[in-house]
N, C-alpha and C positions, 0 to 999 in steps of 0.2 A: 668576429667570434662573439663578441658583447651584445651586438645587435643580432644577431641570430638565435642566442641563447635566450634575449627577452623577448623578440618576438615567437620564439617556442611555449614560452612559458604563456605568453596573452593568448596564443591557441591551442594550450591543451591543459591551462588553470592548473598544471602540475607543480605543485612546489619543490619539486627534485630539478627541476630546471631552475628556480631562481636562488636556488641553493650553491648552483654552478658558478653565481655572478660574484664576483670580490667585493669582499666585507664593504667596503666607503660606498661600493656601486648600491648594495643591497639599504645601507643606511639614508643613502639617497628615497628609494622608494619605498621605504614605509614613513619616511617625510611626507613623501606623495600620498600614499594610503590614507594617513590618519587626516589629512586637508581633504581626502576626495570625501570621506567617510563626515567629515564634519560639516561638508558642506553639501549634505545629501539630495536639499531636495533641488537643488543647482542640478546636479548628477542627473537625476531622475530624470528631469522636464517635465512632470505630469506621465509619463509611461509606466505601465504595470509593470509590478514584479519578475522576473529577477534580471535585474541590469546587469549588462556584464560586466562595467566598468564598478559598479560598486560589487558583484562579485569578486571580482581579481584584488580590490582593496582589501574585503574584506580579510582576505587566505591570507593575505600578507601581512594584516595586520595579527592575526589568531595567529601565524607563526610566530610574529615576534614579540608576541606577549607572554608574560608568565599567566600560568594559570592555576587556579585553585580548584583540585582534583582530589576528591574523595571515594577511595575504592572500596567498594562494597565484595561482599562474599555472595550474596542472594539477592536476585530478579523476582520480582511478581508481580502479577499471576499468570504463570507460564507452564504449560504442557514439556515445552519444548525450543531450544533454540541454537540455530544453526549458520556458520558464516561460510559461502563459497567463494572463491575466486576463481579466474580464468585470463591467461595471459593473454589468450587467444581474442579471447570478447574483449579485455581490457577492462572488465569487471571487478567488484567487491560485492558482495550482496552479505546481509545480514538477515534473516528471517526471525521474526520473535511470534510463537506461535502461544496466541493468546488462548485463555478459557472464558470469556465473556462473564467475568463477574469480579468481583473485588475479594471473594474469601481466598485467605492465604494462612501457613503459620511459619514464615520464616519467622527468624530469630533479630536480634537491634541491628545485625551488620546486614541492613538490606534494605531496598531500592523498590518501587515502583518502577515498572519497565517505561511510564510516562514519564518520567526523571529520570530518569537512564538516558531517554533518547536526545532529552536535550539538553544534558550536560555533553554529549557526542557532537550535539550541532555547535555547541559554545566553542566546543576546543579541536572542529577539525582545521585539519588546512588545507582542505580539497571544497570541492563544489558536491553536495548531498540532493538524491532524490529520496523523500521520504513518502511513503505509500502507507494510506492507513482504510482498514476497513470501515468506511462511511460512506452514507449516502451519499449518490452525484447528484452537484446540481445542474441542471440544464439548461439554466438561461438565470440572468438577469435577477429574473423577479422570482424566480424556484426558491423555494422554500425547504430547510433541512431539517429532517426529519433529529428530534435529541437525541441521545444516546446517554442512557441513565445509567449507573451504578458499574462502569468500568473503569477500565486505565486508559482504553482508547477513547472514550469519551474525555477524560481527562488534558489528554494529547489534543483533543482534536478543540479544545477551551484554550489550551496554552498556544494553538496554532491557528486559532481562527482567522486573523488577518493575509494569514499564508493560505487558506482554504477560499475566503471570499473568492467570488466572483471577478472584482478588481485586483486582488490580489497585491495589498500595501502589505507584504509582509517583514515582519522586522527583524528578522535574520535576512543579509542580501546573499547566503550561499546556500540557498536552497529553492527546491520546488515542491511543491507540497501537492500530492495527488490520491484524489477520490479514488475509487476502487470500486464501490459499491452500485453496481446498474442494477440493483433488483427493484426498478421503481415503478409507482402508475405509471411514468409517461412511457413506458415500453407497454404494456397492455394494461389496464386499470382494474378489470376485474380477476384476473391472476394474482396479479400482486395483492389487490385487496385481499384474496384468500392465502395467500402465502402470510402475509401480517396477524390476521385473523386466527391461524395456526399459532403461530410464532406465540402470540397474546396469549393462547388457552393454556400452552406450552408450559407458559411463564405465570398462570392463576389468572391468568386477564381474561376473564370470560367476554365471550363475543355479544356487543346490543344484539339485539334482536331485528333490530331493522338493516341491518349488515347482515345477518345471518338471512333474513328475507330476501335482500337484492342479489344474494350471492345463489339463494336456491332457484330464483329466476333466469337466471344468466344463462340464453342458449349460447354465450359463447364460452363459461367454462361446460356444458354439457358438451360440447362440441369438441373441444381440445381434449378432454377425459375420458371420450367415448371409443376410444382405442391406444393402441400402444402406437399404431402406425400417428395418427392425430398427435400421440402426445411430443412424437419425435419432430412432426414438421411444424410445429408451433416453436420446440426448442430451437430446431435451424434459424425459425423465423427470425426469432429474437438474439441468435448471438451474430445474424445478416444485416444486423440492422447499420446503419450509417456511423455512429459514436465506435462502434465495437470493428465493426469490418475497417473502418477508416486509421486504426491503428494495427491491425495484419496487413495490410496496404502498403505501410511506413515500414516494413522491417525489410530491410534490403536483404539481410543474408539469406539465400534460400534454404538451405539447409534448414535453420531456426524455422523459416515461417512454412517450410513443409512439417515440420516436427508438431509444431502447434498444433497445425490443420489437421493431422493426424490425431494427435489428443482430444482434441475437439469432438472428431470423429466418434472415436472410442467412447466418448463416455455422455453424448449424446445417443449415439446406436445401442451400446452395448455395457451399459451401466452397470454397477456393481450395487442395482437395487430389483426387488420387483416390481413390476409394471402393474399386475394386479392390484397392489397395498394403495394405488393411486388413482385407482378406475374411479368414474363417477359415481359409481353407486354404494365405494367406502367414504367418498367426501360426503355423498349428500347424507349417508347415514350418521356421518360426524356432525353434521349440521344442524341434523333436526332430534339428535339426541345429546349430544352436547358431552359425550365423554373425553376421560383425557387423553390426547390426540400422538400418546407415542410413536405408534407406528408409522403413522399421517407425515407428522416433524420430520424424523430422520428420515423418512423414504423420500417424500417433496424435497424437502429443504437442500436436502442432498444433491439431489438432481439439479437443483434450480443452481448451484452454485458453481457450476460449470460458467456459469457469464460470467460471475469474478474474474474466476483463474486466467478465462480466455484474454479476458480485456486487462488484466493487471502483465501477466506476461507478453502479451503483446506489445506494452507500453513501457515496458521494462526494456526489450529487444528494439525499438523501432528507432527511426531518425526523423529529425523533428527539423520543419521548415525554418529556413535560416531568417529570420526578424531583425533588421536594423536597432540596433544598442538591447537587445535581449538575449540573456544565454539561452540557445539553440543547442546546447550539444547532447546526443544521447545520452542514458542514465549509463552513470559509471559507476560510481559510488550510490550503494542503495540500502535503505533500510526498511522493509516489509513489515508492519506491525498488522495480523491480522489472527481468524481465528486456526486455532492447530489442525484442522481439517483441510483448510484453504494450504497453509505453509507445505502440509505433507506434499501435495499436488506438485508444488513451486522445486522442491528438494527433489522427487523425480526429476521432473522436465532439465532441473540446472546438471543431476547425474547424467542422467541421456547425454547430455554436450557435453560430458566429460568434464566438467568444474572442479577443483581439487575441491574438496571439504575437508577446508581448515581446525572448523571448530564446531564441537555437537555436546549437547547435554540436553538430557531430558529432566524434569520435574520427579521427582523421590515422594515414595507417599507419605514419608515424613521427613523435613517439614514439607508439608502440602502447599501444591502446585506453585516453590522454590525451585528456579534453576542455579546449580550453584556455578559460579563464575570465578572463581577464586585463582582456575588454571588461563584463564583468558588476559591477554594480553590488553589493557585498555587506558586511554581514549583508543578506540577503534581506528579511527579516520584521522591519527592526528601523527606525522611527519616531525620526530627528532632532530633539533638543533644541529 
């Protein structure tokens, strides 16, 4: 019974299972915990992030610590924020749907949602997958793009060693994943014009020698020069190896016909028009340089369909099993990205039927405040 119940617990990092084991048993292994913990890079061997054995120390150890929790009334800056579960999946998901900018007017009893999330990671006692809207990098020697003047910049400063590439990061009960494929190395002069937008958007006027190479470019004249063009360039790119290779990985078919369906939809049959995006409003934004409203939300819109596809998919899939590396699928989740992208996330998890446990939206006063006062919190954190 003892051995069955701890071998449950090392294969599914639940701490209701080591909850089962009798008090001296359990006192025994956070002796073990805090030695495995202290002697980490013994543990590690030189392997990237996240071990499993310093995973399973860590949960054991966050259980049986007291902790110092400070509950706040108000989140920002948030649209919106939403938690689902599902027995079925074996899920938690938390969505924080960001506004991409730091202005807020909550009141002293409140939080950054980039301290929110890792006071959640301090004191869970589960294994967390944390998704943040950033650029991917793609190799090695890729280069990340900053991220000025938000919360998710903020997060992704406090978590950079969990982001690297090697990935030394110094929480061992987490995985920390990009989200962000809208990059050159998917097409170079799209994305250059998506960015170029993005900049005018934001008062960043475009050089001129950008603005030059981008009126040259028979291959966005190509990709813009129909609605049919614009659709199999979008195939092209959410076809691509990184993105298809995690629709791949989702065993349940249900899930990964659902996707593929969404996919469908709003690649085909978008809820933009097609005209506001033809070649000849770009090139006229180009070479007259106005502010590019309609351009932003009509593109921008459309192009963010590779997020959703590649962050739910990644959310859903199973992951090859790695000698001494947690492998197991995302159970526990926390989505920080922008309230556009979350809305997407909150269909797809109703479609599967997810309870939704928990929903607030932002009040126009105080502005873009969710108030959290009725939420239950640490989030992820298993009572004594």
């Amino acid at each position: 019974m003892v051995a069955s119940t701890i071998e449950n617990f090392c294969l599914t990092y639940d701490i209701k299972d080591f909850k089962k084991l009798k008090k001296f048993i359990r006192k025994f292994f956070i002796k073990v915990a805090i030695f495995i913990l202290d002697n980490e890079d013994l543990v590690r061997n030189n392997t990237i992030s996240p071990n499993k054995h310093l995973a399973l120390a860590q949960i054991i150890y966050n259980y049986s610590s007291k902790i110092q929790y400070t509950k706040v009334k108000y989140l920002y800056s948030l649209r919106n924020m939403d938690i689902y579960t599902s027995s079925k999946y074996g899920k938690k998901i938390v969505l924080f749907g960001d506004i991409h900018t730091k202005g807020y007017g909550c009141d002293k009893k409140s939080q950054p949602t980039s301290d929110f999330i890792i006071n959640q990671i301090e004191t869970s006692t589960c294994f967390l997958d944390i998704f943040l809207e950033i650029p991917y990098l793609f190799g090695r020697c890729d280069t990340k793009l900053e991220l000025e003047g938000t919360y998710m910049a903020d997060l992704h400063r406090d978590l950079s060693k969990c982001f690297e590439y090697t990935k030394d990061c110094q929480y061992n009960n987490i995985r920390a994943h990009y989200i962000d494929l809208r990059s050159p190395k998917l097409s170079q002069d799209f994305f250059l014009l998506q960015r170029a937008i993005i900049n005018s958007f934001n008062n960043m006027p475009c050089p001129k020698y950008i603005t030059d190479k981008l009126l040259k470019s028979e291959n966005l004249q190509n990709i813009f020069s129909s609605k049919d063009n614009i659709i199999n360039f979008m195939y092209k790119l959410v076809k691509t190896n990184k993105i298809q290779k995690q629709i791949d990985n989702i065993k349940d078919e249900k899930v990964r016909k659902l996707l593929l369906r969404i996919e469908k939809e709003r690649i085909e049959n978008p809820d933009i028009d097609f005209n506001e995006i033809s070649w000849d409003k770009i090139k006229e934004w180009l070479e007259e340089s106005f502010f590019p409203f309609t351009l932003y939300h009509t593109l921008i819109k459309y192009v963010s369909i590779i997020v959703d596809v590649y962050t739910l998919a990644r959310v859903f899939r199973e992951f090859r099993e790695v000698q001494g590396l947690y492998s197991k699928p995302c159970d526990n989740v926390m989505i920080y990205a922008g309230a556009y992208h979350t809305r997407t996330y909150q269909n797809f998890l109703e479609l599967l039927e997810f309870s939704h446990v928990f929903s607030v939206k932002a009040k126009t006063a105080p502005a873009y405040c969710v108030d959290i006062t009725d939420l239950k919190h640490p989030i992820f954190r298993e009572s004594k």
